[in-house]
Structure formats: structure tokens, C-alpha cells
mmCIF file of the N, C-alpha and C atoms, coordinates in Angstrom:
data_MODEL
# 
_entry.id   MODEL 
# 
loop_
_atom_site.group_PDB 
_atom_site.id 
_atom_site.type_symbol 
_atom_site.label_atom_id 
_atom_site.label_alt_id 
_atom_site.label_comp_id 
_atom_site.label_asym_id 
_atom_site.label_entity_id 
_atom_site.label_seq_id 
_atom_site.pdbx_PDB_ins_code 
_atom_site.Cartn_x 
_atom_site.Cartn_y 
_atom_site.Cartn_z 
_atom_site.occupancy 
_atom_site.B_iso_or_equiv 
_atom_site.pdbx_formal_charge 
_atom_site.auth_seq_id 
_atom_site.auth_comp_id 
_atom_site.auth_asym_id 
_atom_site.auth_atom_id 
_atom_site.pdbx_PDB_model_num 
ATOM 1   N N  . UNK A 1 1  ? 0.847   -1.173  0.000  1.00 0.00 ? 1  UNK A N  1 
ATOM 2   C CA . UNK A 1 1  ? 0.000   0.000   0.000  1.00 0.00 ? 1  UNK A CA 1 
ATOM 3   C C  . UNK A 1 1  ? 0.892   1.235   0.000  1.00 0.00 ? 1  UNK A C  1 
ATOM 4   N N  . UNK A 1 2  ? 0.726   2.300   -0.602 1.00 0.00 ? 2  UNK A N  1 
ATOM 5   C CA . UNK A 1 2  ? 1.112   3.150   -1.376 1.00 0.00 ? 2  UNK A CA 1 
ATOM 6   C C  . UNK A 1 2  ? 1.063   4.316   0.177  1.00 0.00 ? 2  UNK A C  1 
ATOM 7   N N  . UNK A 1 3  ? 2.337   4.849   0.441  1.00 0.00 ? 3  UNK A N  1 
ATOM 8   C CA . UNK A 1 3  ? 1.987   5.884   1.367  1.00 0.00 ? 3  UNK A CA 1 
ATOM 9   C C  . UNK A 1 3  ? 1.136   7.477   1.206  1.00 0.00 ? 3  UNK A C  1 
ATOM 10  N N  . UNK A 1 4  ? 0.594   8.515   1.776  1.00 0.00 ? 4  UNK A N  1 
ATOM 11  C CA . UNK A 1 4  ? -0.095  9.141   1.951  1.00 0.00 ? 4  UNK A CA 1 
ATOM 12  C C  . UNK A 1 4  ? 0.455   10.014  1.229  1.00 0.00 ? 4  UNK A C  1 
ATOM 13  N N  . UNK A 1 5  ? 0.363   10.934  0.166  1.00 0.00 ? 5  UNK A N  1 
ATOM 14  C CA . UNK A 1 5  ? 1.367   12.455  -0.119 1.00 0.00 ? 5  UNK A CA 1 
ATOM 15  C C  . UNK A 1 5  ? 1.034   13.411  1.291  1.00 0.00 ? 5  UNK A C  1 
ATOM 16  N N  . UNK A 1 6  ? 2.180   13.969  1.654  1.00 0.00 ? 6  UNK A N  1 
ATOM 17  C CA . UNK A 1 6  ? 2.274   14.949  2.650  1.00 0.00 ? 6  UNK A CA 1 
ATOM 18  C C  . UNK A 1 6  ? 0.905   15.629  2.476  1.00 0.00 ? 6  UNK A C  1 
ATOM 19  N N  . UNK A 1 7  ? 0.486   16.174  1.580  1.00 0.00 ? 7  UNK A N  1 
ATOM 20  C CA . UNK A 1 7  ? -0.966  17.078  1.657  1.00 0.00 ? 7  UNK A CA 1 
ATOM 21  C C  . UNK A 1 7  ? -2.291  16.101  1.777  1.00 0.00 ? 7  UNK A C  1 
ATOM 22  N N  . UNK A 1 8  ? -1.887  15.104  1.519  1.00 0.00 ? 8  UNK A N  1 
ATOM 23  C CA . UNK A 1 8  ? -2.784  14.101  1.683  1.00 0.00 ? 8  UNK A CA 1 
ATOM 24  C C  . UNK A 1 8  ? -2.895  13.977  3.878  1.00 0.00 ? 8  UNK A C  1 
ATOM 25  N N  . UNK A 1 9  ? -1.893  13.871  3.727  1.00 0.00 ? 9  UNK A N  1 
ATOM 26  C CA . UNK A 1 9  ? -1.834  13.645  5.501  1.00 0.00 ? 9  UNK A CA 1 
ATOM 27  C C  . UNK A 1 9  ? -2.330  14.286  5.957  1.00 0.00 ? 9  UNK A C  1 
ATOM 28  N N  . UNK A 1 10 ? -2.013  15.854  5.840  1.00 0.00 ? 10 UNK A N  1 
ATOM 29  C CA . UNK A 1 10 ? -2.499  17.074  6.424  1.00 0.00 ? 10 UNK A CA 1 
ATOM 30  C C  . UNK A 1 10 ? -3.641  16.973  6.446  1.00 0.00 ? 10 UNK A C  1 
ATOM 31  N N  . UNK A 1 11 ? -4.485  16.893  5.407  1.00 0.00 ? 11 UNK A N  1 
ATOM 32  C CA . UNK A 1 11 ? -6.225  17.023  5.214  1.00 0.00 ? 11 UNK A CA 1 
ATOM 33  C C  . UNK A 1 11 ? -6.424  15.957  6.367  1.00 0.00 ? 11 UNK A C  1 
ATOM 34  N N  . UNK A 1 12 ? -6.104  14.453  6.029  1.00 0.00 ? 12 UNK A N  1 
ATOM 35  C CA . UNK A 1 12 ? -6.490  13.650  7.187  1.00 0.00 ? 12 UNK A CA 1 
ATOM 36  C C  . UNK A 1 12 ? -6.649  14.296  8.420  1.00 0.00 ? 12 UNK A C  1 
ATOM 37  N N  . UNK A 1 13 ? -5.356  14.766  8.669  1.00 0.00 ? 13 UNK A N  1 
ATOM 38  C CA . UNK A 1 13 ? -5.241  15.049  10.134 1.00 0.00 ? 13 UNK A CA 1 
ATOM 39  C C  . UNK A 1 13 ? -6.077  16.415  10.587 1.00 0.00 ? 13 UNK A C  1 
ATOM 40  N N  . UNK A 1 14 ? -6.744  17.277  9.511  1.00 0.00 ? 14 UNK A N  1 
ATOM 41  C CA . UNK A 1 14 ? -7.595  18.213  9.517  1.00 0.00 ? 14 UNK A CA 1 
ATOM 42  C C  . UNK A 1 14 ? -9.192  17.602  10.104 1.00 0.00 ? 14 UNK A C  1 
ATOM 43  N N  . UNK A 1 15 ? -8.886  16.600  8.931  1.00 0.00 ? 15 UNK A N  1 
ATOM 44  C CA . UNK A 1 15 ? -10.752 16.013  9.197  1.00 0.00 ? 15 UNK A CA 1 
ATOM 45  C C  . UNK A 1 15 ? -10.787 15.704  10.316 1.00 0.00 ? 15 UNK A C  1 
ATOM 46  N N  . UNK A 1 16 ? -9.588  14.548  11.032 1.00 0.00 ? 16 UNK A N  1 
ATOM 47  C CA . UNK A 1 16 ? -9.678  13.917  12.006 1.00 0.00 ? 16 UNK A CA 1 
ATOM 48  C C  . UNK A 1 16 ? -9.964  14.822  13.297 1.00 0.00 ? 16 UNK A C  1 
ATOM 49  N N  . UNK A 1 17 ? -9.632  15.635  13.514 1.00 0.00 ? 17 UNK A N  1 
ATOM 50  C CA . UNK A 1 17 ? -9.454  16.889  14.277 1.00 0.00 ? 17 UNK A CA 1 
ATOM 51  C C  . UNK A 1 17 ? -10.827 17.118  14.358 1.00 0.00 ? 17 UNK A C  1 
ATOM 52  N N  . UNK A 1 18 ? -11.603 17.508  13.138 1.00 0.00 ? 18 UNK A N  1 
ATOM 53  C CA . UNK A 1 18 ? -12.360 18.576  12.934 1.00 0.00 ? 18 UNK A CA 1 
ATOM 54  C C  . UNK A 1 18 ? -13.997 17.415  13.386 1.00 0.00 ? 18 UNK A C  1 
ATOM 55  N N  . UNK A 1 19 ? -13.647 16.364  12.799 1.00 0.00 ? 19 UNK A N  1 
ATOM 56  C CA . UNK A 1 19 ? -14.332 15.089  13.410 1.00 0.00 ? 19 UNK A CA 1 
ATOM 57  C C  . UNK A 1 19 ? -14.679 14.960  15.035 1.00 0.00 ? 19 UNK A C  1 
ATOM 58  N N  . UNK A 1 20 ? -13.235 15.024  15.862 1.00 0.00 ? 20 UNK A N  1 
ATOM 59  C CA . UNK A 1 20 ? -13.339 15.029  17.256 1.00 0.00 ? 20 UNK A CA 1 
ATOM 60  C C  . UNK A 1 20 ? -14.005 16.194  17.856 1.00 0.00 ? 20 UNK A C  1 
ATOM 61  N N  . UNK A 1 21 ? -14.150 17.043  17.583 1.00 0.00 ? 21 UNK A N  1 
ATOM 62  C CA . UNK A 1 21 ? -14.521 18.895  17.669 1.00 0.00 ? 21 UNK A CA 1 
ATOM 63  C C  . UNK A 1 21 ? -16.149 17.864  17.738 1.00 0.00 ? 21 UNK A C  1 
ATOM 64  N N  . UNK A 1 22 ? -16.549 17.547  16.945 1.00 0.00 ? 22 UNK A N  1 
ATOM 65  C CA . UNK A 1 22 ? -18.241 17.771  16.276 1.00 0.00 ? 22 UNK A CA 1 
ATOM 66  C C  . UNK A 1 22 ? -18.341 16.728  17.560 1.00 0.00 ? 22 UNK A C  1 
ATOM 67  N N  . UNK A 1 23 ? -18.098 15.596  17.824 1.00 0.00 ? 23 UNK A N  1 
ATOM 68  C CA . UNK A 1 23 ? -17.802 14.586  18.817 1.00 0.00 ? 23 UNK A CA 1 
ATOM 69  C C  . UNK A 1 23 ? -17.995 15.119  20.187 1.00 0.00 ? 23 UNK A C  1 
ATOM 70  N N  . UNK A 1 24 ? -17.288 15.982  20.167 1.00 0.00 ? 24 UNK A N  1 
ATOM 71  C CA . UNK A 1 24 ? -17.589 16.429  21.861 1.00 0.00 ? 24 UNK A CA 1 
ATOM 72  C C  . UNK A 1 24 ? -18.421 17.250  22.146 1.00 0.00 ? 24 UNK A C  1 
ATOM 73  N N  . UNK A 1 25 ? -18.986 18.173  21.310 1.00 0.00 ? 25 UNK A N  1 
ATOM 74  C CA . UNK A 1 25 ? -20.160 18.945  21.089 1.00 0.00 ? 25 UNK A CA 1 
ATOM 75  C C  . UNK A 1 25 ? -21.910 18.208  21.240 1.00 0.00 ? 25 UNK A C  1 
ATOM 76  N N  . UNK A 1 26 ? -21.520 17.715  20.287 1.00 0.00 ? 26 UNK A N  1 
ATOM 77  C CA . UNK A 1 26 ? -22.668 16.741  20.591 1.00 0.00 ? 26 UNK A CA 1 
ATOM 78  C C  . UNK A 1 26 ? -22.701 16.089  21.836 1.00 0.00 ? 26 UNK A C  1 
ATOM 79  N N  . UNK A 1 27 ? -22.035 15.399  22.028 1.00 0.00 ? 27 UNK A N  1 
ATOM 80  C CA . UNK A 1 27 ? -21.906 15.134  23.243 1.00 0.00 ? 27 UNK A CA 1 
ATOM 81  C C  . UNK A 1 27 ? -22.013 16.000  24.616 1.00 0.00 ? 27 UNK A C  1 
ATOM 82  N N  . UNK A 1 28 ? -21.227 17.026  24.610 1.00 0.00 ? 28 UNK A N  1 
ATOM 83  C CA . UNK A 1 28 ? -21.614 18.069  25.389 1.00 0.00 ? 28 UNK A CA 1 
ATOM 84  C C  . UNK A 1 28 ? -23.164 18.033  25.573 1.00 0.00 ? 28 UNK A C  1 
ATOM 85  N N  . UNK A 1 29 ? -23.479 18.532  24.439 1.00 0.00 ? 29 UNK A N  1 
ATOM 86  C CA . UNK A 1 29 ? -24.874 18.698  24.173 1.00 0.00 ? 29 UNK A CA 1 
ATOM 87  C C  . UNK A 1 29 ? -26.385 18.000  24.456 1.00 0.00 ? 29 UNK A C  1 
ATOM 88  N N  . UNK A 1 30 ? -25.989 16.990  24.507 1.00 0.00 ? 30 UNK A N  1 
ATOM 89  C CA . UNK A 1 30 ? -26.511 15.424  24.510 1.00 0.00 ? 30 UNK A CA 1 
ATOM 90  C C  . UNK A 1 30 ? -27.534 15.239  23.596 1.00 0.00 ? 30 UNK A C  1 
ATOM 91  N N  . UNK A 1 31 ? -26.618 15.143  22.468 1.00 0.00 ? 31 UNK A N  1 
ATOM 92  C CA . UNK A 1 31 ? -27.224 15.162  21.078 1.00 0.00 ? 31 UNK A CA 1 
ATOM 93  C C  . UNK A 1 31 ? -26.865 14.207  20.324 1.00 0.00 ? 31 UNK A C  1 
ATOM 94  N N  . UNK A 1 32 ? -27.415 13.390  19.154 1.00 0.00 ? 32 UNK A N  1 
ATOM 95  C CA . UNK A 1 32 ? -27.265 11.997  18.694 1.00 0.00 ? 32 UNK A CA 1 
ATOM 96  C C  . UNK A 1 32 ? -27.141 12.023  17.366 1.00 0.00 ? 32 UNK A C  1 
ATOM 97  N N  . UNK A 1 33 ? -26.118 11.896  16.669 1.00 0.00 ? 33 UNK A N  1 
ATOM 98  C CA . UNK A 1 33 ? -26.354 12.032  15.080 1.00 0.00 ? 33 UNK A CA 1 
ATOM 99  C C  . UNK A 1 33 ? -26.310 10.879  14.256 1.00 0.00 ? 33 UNK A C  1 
ATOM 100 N N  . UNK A 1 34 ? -27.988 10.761  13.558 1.00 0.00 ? 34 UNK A N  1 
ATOM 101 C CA . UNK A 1 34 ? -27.529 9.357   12.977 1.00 0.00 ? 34 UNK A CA 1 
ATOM 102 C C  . UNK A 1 34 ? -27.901 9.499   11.413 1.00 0.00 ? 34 UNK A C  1 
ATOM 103 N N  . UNK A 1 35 ? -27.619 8.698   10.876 1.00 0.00 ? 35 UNK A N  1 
ATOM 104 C CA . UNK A 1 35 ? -27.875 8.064   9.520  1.00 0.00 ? 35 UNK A CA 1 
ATOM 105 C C  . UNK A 1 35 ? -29.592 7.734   9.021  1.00 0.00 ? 35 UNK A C  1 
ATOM 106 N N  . UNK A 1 36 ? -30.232 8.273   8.496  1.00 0.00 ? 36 UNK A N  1 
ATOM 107 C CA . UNK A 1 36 ? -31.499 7.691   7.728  1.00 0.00 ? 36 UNK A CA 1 
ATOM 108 C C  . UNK A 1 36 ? -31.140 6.603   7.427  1.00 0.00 ? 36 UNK A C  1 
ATOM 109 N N  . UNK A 1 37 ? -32.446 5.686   7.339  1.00 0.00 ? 37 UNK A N  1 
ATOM 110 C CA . UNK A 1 37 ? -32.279 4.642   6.100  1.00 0.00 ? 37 UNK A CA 1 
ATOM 111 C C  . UNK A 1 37 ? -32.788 4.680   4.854  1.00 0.00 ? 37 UNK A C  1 
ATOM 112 N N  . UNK A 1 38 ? -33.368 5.828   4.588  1.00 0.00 ? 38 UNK A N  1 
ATOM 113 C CA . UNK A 1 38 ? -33.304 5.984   3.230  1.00 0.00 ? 38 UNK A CA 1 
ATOM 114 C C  . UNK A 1 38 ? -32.946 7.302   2.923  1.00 0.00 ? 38 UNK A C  1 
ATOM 115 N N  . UNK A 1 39 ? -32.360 7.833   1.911  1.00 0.00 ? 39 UNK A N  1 
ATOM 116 C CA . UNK A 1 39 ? -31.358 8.611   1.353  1.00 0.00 ? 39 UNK A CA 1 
ATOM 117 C C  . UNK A 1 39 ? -30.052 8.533   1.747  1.00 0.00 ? 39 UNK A C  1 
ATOM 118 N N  . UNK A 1 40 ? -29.438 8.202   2.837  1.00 0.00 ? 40 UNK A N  1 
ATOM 119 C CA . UNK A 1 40 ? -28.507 8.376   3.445  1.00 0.00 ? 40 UNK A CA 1 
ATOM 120 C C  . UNK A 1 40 ? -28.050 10.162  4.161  1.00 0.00 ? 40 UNK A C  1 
ATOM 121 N N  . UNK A 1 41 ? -29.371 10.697  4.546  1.00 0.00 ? 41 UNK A N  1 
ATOM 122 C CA . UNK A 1 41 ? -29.529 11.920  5.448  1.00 0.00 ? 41 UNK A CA 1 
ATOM 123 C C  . UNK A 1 41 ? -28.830 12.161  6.814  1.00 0.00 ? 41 UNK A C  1 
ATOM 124 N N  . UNK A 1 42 ? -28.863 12.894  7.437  1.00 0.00 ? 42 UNK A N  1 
ATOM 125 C CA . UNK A 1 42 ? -28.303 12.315  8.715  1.00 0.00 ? 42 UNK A CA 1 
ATOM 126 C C  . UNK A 1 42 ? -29.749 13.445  9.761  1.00 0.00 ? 42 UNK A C  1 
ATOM 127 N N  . UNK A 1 43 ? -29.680 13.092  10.559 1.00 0.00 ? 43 UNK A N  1 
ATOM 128 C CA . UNK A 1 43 ? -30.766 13.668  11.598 1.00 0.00 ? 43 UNK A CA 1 
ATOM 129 C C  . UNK A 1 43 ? -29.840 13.586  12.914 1.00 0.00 ? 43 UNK A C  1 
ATOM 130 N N  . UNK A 1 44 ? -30.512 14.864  13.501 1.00 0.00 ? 44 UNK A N  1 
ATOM 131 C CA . UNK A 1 44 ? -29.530 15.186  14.876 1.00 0.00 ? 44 UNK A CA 1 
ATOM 132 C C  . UNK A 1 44 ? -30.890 15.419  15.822 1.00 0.00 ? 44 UNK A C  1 
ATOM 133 N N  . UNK A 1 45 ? -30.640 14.860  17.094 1.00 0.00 ? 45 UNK A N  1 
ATOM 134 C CA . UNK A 1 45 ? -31.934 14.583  17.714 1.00 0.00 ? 45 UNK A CA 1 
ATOM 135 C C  . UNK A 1 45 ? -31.417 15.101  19.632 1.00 0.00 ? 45 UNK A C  1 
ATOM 136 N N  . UNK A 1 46 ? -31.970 15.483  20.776 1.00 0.00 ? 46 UNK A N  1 
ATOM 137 C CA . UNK A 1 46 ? -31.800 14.796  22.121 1.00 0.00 ? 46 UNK A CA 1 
ATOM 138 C C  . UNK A 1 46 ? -31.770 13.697  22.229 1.00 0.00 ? 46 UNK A C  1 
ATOM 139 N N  . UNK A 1 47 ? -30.828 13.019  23.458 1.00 0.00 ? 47 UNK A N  1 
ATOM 140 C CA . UNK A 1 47 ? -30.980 11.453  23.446 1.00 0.00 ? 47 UNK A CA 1 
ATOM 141 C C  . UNK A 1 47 ? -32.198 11.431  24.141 1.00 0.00 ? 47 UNK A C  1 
ATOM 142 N N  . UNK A 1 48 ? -33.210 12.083  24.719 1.00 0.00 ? 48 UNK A N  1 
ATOM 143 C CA . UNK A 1 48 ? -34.625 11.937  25.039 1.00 0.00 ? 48 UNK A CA 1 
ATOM 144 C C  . UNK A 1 48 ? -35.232 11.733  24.079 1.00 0.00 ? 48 UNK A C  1 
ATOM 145 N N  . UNK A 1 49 ? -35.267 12.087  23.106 1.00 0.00 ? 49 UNK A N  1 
ATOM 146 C CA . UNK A 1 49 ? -35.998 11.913  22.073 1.00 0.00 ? 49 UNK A CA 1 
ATOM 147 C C  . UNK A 1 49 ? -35.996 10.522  21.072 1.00 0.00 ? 49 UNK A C  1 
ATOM 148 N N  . UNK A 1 50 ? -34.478 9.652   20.718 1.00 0.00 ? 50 UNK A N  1 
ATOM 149 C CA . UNK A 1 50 ? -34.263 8.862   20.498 1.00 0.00 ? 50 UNK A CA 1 
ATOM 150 C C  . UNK A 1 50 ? -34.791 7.705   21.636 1.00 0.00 ? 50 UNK A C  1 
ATOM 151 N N  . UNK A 1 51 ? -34.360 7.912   22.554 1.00 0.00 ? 51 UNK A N  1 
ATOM 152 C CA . UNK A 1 51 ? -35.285 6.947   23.598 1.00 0.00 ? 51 UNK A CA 1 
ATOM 153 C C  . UNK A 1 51 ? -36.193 6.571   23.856 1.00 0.00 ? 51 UNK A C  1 
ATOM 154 N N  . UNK A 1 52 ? -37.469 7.852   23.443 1.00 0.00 ? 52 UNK A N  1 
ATOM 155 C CA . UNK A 1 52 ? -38.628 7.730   23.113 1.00 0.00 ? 52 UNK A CA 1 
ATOM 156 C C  . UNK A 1 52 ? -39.196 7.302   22.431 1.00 0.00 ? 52 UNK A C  1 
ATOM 157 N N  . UNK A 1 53 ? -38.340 7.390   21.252 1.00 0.00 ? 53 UNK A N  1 
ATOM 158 C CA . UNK A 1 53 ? -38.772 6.775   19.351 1.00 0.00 ? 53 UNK A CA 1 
ATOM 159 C C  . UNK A 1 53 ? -38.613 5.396   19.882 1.00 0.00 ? 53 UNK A C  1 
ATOM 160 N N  . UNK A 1 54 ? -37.736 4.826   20.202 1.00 0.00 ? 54 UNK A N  1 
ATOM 161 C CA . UNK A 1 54 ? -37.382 3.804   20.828 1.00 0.00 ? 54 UNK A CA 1 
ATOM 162 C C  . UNK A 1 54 ? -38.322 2.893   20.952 1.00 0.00 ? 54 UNK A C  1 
ATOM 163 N N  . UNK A 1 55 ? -38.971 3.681   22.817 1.00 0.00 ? 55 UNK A N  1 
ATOM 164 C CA . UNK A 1 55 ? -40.155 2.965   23.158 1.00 0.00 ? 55 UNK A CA 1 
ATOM 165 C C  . UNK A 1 55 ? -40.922 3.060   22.745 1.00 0.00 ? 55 UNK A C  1 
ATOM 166 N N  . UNK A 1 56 ? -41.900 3.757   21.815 1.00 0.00 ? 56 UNK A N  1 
ATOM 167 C CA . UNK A 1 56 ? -42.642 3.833   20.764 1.00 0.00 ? 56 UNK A CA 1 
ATOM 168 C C  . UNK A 1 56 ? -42.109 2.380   20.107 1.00 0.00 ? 56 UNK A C  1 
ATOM 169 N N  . UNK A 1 57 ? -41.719 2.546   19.181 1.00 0.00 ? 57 UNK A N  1 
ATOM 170 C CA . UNK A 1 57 ? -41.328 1.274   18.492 1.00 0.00 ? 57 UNK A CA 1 
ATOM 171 C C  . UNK A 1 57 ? -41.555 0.066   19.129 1.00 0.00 ? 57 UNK A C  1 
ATOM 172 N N  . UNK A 1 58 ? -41.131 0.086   20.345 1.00 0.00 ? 58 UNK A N  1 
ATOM 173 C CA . UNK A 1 58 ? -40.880 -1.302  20.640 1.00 0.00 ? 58 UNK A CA 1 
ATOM 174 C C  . UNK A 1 58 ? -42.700 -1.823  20.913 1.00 0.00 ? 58 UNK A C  1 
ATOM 175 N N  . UNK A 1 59 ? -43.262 -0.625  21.328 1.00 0.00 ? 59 UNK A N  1 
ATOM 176 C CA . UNK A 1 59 ? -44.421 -1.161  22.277 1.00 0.00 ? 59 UNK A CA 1 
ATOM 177 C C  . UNK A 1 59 ? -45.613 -1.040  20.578 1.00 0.00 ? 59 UNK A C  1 
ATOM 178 N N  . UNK A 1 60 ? -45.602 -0.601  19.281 1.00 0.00 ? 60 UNK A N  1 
ATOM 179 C CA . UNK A 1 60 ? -46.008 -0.609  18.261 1.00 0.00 ? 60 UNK A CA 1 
ATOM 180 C C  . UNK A 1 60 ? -45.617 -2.155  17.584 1.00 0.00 ? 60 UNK A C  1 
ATOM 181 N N  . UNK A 1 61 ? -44.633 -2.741  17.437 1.00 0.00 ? 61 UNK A N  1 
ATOM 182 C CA . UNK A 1 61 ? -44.300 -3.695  16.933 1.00 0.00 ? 61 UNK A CA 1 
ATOM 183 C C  . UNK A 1 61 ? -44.687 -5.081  18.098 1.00 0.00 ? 61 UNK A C  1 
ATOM 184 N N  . UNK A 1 62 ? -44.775 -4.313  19.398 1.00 0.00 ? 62 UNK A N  1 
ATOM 185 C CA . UNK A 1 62 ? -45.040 -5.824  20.348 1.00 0.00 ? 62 UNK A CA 1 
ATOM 186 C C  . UNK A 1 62 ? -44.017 -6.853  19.780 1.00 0.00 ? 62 UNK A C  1 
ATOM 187 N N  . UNK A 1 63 ? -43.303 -7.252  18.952 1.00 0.00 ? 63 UNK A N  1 
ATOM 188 C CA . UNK A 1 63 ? -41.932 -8.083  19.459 1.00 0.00 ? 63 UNK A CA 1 
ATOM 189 C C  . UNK A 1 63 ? -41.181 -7.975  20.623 1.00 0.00 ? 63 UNK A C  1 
ATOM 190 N N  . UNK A 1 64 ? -40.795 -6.790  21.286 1.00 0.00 ? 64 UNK A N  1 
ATOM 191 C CA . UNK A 1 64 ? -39.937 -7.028  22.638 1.00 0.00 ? 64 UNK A CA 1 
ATOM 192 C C  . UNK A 1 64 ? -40.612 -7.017  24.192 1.00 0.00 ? 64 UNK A C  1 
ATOM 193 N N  . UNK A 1 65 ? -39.803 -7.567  24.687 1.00 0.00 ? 65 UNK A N  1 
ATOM 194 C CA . UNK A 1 65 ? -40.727 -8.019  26.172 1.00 0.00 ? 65 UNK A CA 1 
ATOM 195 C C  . UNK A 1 65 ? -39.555 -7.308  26.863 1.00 0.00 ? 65 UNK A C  1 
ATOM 196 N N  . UNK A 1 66 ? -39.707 -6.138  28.062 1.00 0.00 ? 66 UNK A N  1 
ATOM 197 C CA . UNK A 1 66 ? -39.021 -5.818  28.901 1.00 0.00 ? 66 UNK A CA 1 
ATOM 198 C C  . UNK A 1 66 ? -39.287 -7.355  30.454 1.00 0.00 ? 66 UNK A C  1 
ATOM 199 N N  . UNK A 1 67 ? -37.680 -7.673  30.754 1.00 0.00 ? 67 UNK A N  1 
ATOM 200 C CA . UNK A 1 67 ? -37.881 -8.256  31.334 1.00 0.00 ? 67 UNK A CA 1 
ATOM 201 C C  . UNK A 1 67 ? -37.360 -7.611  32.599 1.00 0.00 ? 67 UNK A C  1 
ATOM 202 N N  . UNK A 1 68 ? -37.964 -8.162  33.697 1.00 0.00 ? 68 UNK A N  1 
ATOM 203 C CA . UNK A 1 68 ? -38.359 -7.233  35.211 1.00 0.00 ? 68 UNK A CA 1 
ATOM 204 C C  . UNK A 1 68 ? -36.805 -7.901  36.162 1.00 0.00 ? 68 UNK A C  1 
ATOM 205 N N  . UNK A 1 69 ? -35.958 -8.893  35.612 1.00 0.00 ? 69 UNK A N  1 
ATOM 206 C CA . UNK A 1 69 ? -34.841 -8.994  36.312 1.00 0.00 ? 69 UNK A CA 1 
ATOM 207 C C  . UNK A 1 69 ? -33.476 -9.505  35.087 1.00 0.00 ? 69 UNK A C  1 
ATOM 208 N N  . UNK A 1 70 ? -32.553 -9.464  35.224 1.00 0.00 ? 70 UNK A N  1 
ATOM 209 C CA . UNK A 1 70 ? -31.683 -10.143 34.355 1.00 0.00 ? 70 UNK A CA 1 
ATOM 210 C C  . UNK A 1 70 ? -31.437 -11.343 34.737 1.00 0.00 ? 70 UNK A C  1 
ATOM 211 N N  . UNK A 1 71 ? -31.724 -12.030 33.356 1.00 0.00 ? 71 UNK A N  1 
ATOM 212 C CA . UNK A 1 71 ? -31.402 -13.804 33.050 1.00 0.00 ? 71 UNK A CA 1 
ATOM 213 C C  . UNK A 1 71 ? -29.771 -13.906 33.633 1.00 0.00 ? 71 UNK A C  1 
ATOM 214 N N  . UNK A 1 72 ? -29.189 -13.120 33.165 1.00 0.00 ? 72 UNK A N  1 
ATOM 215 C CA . UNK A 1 72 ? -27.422 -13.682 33.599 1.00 0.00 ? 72 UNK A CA 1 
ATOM 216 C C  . UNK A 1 72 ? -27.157 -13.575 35.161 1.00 0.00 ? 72 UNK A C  1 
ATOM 217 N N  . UNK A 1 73 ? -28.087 -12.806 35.363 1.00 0.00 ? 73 UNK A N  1 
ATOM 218 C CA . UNK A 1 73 ? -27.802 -12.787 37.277 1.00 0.00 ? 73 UNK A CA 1 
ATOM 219 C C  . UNK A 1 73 ? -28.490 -14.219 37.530 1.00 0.00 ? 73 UNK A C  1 
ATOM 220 N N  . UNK A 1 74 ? -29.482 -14.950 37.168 1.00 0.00 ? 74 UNK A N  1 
ATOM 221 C CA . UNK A 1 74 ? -29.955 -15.573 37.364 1.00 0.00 ? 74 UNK A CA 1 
ATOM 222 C C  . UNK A 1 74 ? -29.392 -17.086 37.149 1.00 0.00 ? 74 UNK A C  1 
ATOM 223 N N  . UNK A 1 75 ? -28.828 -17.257 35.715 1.00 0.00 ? 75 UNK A N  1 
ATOM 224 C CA . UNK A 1 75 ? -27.956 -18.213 35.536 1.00 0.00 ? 75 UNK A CA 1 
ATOM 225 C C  . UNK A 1 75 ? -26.572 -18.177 36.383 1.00 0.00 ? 75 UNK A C  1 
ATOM 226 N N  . UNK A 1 76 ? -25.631 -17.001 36.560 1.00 0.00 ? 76 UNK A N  1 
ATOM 227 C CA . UNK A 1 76 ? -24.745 -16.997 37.426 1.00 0.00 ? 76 UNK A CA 1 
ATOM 228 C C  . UNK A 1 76 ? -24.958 -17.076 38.830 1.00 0.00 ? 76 UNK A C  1 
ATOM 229 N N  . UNK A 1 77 ? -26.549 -16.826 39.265 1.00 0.00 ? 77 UNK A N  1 
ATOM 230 C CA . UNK A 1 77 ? -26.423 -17.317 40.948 1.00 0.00 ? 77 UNK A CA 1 
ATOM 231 C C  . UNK A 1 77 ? -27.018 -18.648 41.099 1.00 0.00 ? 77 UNK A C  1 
# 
């Protein structure tokens, strides 16, 4: 594999930077950035809000069962 041209690096190390910046902001923030599944959009949300969509979902589809203790405590005691 072919090494980086020097200006090639630089940009990397720009994005990478500029990547961690957006990272802690959000975070700061307590904000969630994700991906659509269709177009490939991105949406920025509260994590209250994702949590919510969440339980919505889960309790619309009735596939998941909240269970009231954990199985692995149970198998390990």
C-alpha cells in the first residue's frame, strides 16, 4: 500500500481533528447524530428523544418483552 502524499496527511489530520470537535459537542450537548435509512440523510436529535422513538417502536411492533430482572444474574447465581 502506497503511502499518503504529505498534503494528503495534512487534510487527514484536519478532518480527524475537525471530526473530534463535532464529537464532543454533541456530546456536550446530549445530542445523537444518525444516519437515515433511506437517502442516506443524517438527523440530529436529544438522546430523550431517540429513547422515546425507541419505546414507541418497541411497544407498536409488540416483538420485545421488557424483562423485570436479568437472566445472567440468574444463571450466574
Amino acid at each position: 500500500m502506497a503511502s499518503l502524499p504529505f498534503i494528503g496527511h495534512v487534510h487527514a489530520l484536519r478532518d480527524l481533528k475537525t471530526m473530534k470537535l463535532i464529537r464532543r459537542k454533541l456530546k456536550k450537548s446530549q445530542l445523537l447524530l444518525r444516519e437515515t435509512i433511506k437517502g442516506g440523510n443524517f438527523y440530529v436529535a436529544h438522546i430523550n428523544e431517540f429513547e422515546e422513538k425507541a419505546v414507541e417502536y418497541r411497544m407498536k411492533i409488540g416483538a420485545y418483552e421488557e424483562l423485570s430482572s436479568s437472566l445472567i444474574e440468574d444463571i450466574l447465581s
